[in-house]
VEXLUM-944151 format. One line per field, with one value per residue (C-alpha): x, y, z; residue number from 0. Coordinates in pm, 1 decimal, m for minus. Layout:
xx <- c(X  ...)
yy <- c(Y  ...)
zz <- c(Z  ...)
seq <- c(NUM  ...)
This chain:
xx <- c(1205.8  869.4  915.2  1055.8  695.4  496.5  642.5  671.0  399.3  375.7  231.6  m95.0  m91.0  121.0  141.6  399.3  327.3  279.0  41.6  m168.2  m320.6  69.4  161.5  333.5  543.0  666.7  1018.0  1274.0  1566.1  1947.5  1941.0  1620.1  1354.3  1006.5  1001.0  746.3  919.8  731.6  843.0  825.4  584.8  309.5  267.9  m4.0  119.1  m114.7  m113.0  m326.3  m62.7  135.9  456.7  608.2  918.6  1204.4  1473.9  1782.1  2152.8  2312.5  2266.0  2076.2  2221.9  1859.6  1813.9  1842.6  1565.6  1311.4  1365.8  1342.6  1031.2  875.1  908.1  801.4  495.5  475.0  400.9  182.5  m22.0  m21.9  m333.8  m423.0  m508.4  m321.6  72.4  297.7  657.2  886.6  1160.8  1440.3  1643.1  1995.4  2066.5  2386.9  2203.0  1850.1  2137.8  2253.4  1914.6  1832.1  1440.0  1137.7  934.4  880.8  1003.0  1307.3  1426.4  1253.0  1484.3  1771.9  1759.6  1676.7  2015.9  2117.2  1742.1  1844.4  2209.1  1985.6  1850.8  2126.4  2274.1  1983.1  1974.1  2292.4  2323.4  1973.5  2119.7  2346.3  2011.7  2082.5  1776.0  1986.2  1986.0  2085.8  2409.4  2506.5  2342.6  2082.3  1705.0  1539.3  1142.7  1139.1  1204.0  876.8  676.4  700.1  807.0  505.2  235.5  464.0  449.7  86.0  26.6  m7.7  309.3  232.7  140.3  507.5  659.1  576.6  675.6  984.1  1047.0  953.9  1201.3  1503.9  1423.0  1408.5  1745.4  1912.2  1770.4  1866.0  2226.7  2284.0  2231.9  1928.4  1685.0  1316.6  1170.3  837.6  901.2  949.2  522.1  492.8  521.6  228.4  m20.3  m181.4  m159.3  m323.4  m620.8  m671.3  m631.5  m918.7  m1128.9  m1171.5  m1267.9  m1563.3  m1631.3  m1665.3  m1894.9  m2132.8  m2106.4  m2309.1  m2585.3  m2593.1  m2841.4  m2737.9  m3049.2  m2966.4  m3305.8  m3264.3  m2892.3  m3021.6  m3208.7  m2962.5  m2696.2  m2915.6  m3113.7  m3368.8  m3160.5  m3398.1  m3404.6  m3063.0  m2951.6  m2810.9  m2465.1  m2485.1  m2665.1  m2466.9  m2175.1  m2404.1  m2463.0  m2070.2  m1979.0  m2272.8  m2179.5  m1815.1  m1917.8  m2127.5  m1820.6  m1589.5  m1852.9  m2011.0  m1852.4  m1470.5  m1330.1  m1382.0  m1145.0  m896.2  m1068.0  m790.1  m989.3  m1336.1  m1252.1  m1165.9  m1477.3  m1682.9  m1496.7  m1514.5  m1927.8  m2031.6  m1876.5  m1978.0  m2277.8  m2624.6  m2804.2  m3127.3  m3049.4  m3175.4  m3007.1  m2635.2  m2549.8  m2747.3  m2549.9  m2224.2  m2351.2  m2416.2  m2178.4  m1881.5  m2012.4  m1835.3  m1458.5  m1599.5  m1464.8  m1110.4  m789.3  m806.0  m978.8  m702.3  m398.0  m590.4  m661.3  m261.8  m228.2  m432.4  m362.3  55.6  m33.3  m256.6  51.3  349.6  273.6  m0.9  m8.2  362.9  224.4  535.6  902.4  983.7  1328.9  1369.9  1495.8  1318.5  1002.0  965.3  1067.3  805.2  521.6  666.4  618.9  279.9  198.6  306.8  109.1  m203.2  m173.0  m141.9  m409.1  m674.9  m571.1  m616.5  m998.9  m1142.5  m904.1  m989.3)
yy <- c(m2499.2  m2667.6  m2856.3  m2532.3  m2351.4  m2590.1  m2638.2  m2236.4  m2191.6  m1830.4  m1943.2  m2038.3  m2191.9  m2160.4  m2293.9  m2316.3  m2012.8  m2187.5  m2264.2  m2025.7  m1856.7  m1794.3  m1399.8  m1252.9  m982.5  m766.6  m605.8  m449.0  m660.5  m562.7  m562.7  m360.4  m596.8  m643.0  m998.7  m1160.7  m1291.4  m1572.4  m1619.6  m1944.4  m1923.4  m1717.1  m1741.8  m1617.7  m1569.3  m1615.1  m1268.4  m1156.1  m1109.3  m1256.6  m1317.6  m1372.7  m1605.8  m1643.1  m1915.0  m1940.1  m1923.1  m1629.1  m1716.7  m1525.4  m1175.6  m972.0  m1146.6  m776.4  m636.0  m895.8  m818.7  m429.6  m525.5  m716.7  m498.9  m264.7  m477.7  m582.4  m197.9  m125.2  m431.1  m301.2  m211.8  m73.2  m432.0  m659.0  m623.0  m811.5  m859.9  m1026.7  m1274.4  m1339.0  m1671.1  m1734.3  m2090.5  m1997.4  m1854.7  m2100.3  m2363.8  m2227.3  m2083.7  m2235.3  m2118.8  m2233.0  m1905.7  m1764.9  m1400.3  m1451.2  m1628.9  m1306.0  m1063.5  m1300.2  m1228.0  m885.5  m752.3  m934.2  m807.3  m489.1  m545.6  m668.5  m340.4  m95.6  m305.2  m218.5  152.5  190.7  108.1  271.4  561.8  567.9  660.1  1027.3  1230.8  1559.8  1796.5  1587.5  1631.4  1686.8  1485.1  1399.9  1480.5  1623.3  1665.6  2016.5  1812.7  1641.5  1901.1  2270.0  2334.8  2523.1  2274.2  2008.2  2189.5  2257.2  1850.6  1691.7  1586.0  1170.9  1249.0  1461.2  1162.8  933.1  1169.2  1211.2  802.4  773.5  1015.4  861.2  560.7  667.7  851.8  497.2  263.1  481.5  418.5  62.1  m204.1  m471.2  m302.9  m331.0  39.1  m88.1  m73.5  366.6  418.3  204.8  468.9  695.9  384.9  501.7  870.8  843.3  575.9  891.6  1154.6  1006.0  837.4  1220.0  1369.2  1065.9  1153.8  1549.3  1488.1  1218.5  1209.5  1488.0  1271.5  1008.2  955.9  845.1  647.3  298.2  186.0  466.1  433.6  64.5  250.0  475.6  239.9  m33.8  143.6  m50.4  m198.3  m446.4  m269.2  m312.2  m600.8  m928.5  m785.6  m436.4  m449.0  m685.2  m415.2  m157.2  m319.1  m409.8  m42.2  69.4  m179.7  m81.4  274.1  182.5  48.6  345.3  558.5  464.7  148.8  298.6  m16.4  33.5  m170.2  92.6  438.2  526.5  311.7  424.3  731.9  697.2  510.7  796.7  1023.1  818.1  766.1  1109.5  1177.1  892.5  694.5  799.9  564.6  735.8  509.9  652.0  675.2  673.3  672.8  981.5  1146.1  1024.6  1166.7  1521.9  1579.0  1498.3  1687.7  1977.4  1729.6  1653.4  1944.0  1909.6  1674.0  1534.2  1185.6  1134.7  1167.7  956.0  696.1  691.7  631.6  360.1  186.5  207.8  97.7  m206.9  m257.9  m218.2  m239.9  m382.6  m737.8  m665.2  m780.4  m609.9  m503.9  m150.3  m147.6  169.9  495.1  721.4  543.6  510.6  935.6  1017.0  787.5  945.2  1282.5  1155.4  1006.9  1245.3  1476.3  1353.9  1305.2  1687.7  1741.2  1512.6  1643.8  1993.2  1912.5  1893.4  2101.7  2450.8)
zz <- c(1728.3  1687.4  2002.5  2183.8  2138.1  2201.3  2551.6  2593.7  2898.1  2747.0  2357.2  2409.4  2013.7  1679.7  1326.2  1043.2  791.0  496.3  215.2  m49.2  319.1  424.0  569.0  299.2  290.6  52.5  71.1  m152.0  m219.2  m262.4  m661.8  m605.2  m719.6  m484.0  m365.0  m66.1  236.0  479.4  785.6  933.3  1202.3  1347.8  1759.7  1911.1  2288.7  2613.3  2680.7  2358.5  2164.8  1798.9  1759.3  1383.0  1408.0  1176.1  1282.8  1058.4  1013.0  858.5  484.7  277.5  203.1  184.1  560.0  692.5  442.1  522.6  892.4  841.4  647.8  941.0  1190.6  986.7  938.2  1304.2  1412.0  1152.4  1240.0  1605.1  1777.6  2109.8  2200.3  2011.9  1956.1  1689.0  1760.3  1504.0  1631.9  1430.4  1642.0  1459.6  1533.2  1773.2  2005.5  2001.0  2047.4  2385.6  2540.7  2906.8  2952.6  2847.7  2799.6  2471.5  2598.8  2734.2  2404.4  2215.4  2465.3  2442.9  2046.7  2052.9  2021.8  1687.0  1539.5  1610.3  1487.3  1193.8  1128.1  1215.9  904.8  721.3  755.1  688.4  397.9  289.7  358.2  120.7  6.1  m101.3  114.8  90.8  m184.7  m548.0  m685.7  m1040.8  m1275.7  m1006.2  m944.5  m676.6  m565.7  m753.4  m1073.5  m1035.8  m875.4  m774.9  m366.2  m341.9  m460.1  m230.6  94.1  82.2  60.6  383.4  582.2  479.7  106.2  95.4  272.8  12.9  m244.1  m75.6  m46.1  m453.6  m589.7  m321.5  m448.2  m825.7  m730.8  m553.7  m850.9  m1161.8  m1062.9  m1078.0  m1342.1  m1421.2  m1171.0  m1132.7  m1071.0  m903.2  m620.2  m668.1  m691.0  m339.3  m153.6  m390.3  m370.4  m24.0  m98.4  m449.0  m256.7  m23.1  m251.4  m498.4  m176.5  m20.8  m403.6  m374.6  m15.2  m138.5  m451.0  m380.7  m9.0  19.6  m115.8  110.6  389.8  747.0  707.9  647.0  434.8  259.8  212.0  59.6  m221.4  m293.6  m363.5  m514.0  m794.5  m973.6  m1259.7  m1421.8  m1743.7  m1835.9  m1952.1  m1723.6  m1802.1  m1713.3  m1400.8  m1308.3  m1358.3  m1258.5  m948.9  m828.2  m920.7  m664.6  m417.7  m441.2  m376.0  m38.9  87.5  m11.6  99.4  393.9  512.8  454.7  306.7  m98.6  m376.4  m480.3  m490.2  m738.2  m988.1  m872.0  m934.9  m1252.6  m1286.5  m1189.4  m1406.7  m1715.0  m1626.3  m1600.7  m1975.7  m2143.6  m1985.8  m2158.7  m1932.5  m1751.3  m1421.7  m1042.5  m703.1  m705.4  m1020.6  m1113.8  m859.1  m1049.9  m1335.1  m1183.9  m887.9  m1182.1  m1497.9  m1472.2  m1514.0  m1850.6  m2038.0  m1780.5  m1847.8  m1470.4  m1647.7  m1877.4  m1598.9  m1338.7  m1674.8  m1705.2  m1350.5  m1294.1  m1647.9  m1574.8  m1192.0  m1342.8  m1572.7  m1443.5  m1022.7  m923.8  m1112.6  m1287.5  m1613.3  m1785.2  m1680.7  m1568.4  m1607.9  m1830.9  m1620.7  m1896.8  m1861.7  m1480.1  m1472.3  m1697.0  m1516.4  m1151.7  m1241.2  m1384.6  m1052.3  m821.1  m1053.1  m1005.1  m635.7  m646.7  m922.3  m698.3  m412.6  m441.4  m609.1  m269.7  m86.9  m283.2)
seq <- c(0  1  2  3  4  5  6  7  8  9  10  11  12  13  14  15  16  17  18  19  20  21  22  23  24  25  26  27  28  29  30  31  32  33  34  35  36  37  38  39  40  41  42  43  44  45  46  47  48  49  50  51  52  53  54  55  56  57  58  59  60  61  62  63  64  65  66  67  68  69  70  71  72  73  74  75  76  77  78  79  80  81  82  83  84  85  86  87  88  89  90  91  92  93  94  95  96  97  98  99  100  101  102  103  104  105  106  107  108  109  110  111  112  113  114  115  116  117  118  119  120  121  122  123  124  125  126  127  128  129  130  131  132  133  134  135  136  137  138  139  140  141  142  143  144  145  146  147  148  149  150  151  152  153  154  155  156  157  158  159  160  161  162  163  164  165  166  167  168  169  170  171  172  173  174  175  176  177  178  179  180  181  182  183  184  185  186  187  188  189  190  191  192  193  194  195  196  197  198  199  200  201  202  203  204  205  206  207  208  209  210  211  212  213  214  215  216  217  218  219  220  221  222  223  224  225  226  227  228  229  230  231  232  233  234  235  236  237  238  239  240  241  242  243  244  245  246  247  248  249  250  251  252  253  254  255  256  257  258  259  260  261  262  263  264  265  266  267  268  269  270  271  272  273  274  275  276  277  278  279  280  281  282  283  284  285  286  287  288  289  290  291  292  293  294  295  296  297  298  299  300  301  302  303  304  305  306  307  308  309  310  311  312  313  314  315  316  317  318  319  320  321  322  323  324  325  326  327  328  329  330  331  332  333)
């Protein structure tokens, strides 16, 4: 295959997708479990465009999830400019192709990628999106039909994906129920990003020297340790902010929540505005649900640090979840 691309007058380079800077990507395998698939290569092509390339026999039975999870991938990684296709080349047909160009062995394999994902589907649905049967749950178990149609169409979506999945994994045996809060992640990043973007942004200038002081306070009276805190938190909320690419505003918010209760520090600029754009959530219980959000997500999702395999538990922390997407939601939206 190597030798194949590197003669294709369409690729204009490739290399092997390997090592700790290898494209990763996550997918939900048959027994349930997230795993990381890496495909083999990554092609950019001499029109501007990438190609991720898979070349195997038929042997590995989750074969169809990792391909529904690149495309997947492929079109969310599409721009206006730049498009991502994902070839998947069984070793029948790579064995019989008679052209040189990259694209014709992508349309000669087309049909079995899409055979690929047909398979897929099918048997995801299986997944029950209907209305639950005896014994089963539905969304108005975790949340009343009126607070779920007034959320935006992509925050019920990925309520809608959490409980089917909830629903498909509480019937079998030795299951991982991560992968159910996947689909909340975004929504509760958005959610708690536009309750920042109500309280503080108010307070920021377009001005970018200004904008400078605001975020970076004089912190030379606290000690090496706690500026040094001081000064990541205000960095981190520049970025969420103004520069729209902030480290999980799930746990900023919290953050910001826990601050304006408990800090006694007299400090300027940004963090004075933490301070009084969130008192009035001191006296509410919005801190402790976001708290049991972010600790079970630190816990249990994000770095798996311990097992969720217990139905009960992963109920009970759903309905917690989609909770507070609904809770943080509806603070700026009143």
């Amino acid at each position: 295959m190597t030798q194949f691309i590197d003669r294709a007058p369409d690729v204009s380079a490739f290399c092997k997708n390997a090592g700790p800077q290898a494209l990763r990507i996550d997918y939900l395998t048959e027994s349930g479990r997230l795993a990381l698939y890496t495909p083999d290569f990554i092609i950019p092509m001499a029109d501007g465009g990438y190609v991720l390339c898979e070349t195997k026999g038929r042997t590995d039975r989750d074969v169809p999830l990792k391909a529904r999870a690149a495309v997947s991938w492929c079109k969310a990684a599409t721009k206006k400019k730049i498009k991502w296709q994902y070839l998947y080349v069984p070793q029948g047909i790579f064995e019989n192709i008679n052209d040189n160009r990259l694209d014709t062995l992508i349309r000669t394999c087309e049909p079995t990628l899409n055979d690929l994902i047909r398979e897929t589907v099918d048997q995801q649905l299986a997944l029950p999106f209907g209305e639950a049967g005896s014994g089963e749950c539905s969304i108005g178990d975790f949340i009343p039909l009126d607070e779920f149609t007034r959320l935006p169409s992509r925050y019920q979506k990925g309520i809608e994906q959490a409980v089917t999945l909830f629903r498909f994994l509480e019937k079998k045996a030795d299951v991982s129920y991560a992968p159910v809060f996947t689909p909340l992640l975004g929504p509760l990043d958005e959610a708690a990003k536009g309750v920042l973007l109500r309280f503080i942004g108010p307070d920021v200038t377009e001005d970018r020297q200004r904008q400078k002081a605001f975020f970076e306070p004089d912190l030379s009276r606290l000690p090496t340790g706690e500026a040094s805190y001081h000064q990541r938190q205000g960095n981190n909320l520049r970025r969420t902010l103004v520069d729209n690419n902030g480290l999980m505003p799930i746990g900023l918010l919290r953050w910001c929540l826990d601050y304006a209760r408990h800090s006694q520090r007299a400090i300027g600029e940004i963090f004075q505005s933490v301070k009084t754009r969130f008192a009035h959530t001191a006296e509410t219980d919005i801190y402790d649900i976001v708290e049991q959000v972010y600790t079970f997500r630190n816990e249990y999702i994000a770095h798996q640090d311990r097992e969720l395999s217990e139905s009960d538990l992963a109920r009970k922390a759903l309905d917690r979840w989609i909770n507070c997407l609904y809770r943080i939601w509806k603070i700026h939206h009143v």
